[in-house]
C-alpha positions, 0 to 999 in steps of 0.5 A: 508521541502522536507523531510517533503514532501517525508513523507507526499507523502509516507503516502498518497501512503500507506494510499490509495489502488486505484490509476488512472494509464497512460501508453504509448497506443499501439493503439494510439501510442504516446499518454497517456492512463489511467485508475483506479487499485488497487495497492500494495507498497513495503518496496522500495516504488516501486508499485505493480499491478495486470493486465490482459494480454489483458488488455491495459496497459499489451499491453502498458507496453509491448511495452513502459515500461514507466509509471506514477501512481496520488494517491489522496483521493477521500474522500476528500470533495470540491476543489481537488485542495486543496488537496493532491496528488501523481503523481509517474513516473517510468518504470514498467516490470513483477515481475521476476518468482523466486519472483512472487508467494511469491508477488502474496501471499501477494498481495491476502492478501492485496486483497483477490478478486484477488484469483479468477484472477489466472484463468481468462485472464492470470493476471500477477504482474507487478512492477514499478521502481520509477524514479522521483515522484511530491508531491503537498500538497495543495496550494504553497506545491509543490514538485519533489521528487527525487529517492533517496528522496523517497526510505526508507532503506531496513529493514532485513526482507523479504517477508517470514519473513513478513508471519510468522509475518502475520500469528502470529499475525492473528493466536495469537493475532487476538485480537490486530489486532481488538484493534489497528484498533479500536485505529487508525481507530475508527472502531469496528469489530469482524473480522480484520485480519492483511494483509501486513506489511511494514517497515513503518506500516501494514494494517488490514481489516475488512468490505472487507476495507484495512486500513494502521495503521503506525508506530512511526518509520520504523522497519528495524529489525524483532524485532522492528516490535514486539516492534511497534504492542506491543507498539500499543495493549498497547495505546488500551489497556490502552484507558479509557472504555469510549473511548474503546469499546469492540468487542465481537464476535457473 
C-alpha cells in the first residue's frame, strides 16, 4: 500500500506544473511565506524553480534553506478535501553553475515564457532536496512518504542524452507526438512538440499547455525510452478510425 501511494503521489507531482510553495520569511522572521510558481521535477523527484533574485522567497531561501511545496489539481471540482494532494519538504539551494545552463535549457523547453526571464531580475534555478513528503489521497488514504520511498532509480541517461532524444523526436517523428497526446490526452492538434522526458514518462505541448503522458514502466536505459514512445505511436495508431482523428496541418 505505501508503495501504492508513493506512486499515486509521484503521479500527481509530474501531471501538475503549478504548485503553492512556503518558505521561511526573511521579513517576518519565524514565520512561513507562501506564494503560487510553476515548477519542474527531475528523474530524483527533486523539484526545480525559477526565481527572481528580488523575489521573496529568493531572500528566504537565502537566509533559511528550508522549504515545503502542496501540489493538488485545481481542476478538480467540490470538496478539496476529497481529493488529492502532495505537501513535499525539503531544503532548497541554487542549481550548481556547472549544471545551470543545460537545467535552464530544459526548464525553457517545458516553459517557453521563461526565455524572456534571462534578462529581467537576475532569475536563478534553485533545486529542492526532498527530505520527507505527505501524500493524502483523499479520506483515510494518508501517508508520510519517506526519502527513500519517494526517489526512483537513476536511469543512464542524463540531460544531454534527454536533448538528442527531444530533438528526435521533434525533428522526426513530430507526427508521433501529435498520435500519443491525441491517444493519452484526447487533444487534436497540429502543432505538439515533446518537452521534458523522465524516466517515468514525457510531457508534450500544445495549445501553450504542458501534458505528461507516462510510461508503462520507468526506462532506466536509453533504449527502453525508444521502446516506450514506439509502443505508444503503435496504440495511436491502431485506435479504430472512428476513435482516431486525424490532424491535418493548416
Amino acid at each position: 500500500m505505501r508503495e501504492q501511494a508513493a506512486f499515486e503521489a509521484r503521479t500527481l507531482v509530474r501531471q501538475s506544473n503549478v504548485c503553492v510553495i512556503s518558505t521561511i520569511s526573511k521579513n517576518l522572521a519565524g514565520y512561513p511565506f507562501g506564494s503560487v510558481s510553476p515548477f519542474m521535477s527531475d528523474n530524483e523527484g527533486r523539484l526545480i524553480f525559477y526565481i527572481a533574485g528580488i523575489a521573496q522567497h529568493s531572500r528566504n531561501l537565502t537566509e533559511n534553506s528550508k522549504m515545503c511545496a502542496t501540489v493538488f489539481d485545481a481542476a478538480e471540482q467540490g470538496d478539496q478535501n476529497a481529493h488529492a494532494r502532495v505537501t513535499i519538504v525539503g531544503d532548497a539551494a541554487p542549481v550548481p553553475q556547472d549544471e545551470h545552463d543545460a537545467l535552464l535549457t530544459r526548464y525553457e523547453r517545458q516553459y517557453p515564457e521563461a526565455i524572456s526571464y534571462r534578462q529581467a531580475h537576475d532569475f536563478q534555478l534553485w533545486r529542492m532536496d526532498v527530505k520527507r513528503v505527505r501524500y493524502i489521497g483523499g479520506f483515510g488514504h494518508i501517508f508520510w512518504i519517506e526519502k527513500d520511498e519517494w526517489q526512483q532509480s537513476s536511469p543512464q541517461w542524463g540531460l544531454e542524452d534527454e536533448t538528442h532524444m527531444v530533438n528526435h523526436m521533434n525533428q522526426d517523428h513530430s507526427d508521433a507526438n501529435q498520435l500519443i497526446l491525441k491517444l493519452t490526452h484526447g487533444i487534436d492538434s497540429d502543432d505538439v512538440v515533446m518537452t521534458t522526458l523522465v524516466s517515468d514518462g514525457c510531457y508534450l505541448r500544445a495549445n501553450e499547455k504542458n501534458y505528461y503522458v507516462q510510461f508503462d514502466t520507468p526506462c532506466l536505459e536509453s533504449t527502453d525510452v525508444r521502446k516506450a514512445l514506439v509502443k505508444l505511436t503503435k496504440a495511436a495508431r491502431e485506435q479504430p478510425p472512428h476513435v482516431r482523428t486525424v490532424v491535418v496541418s493548416e
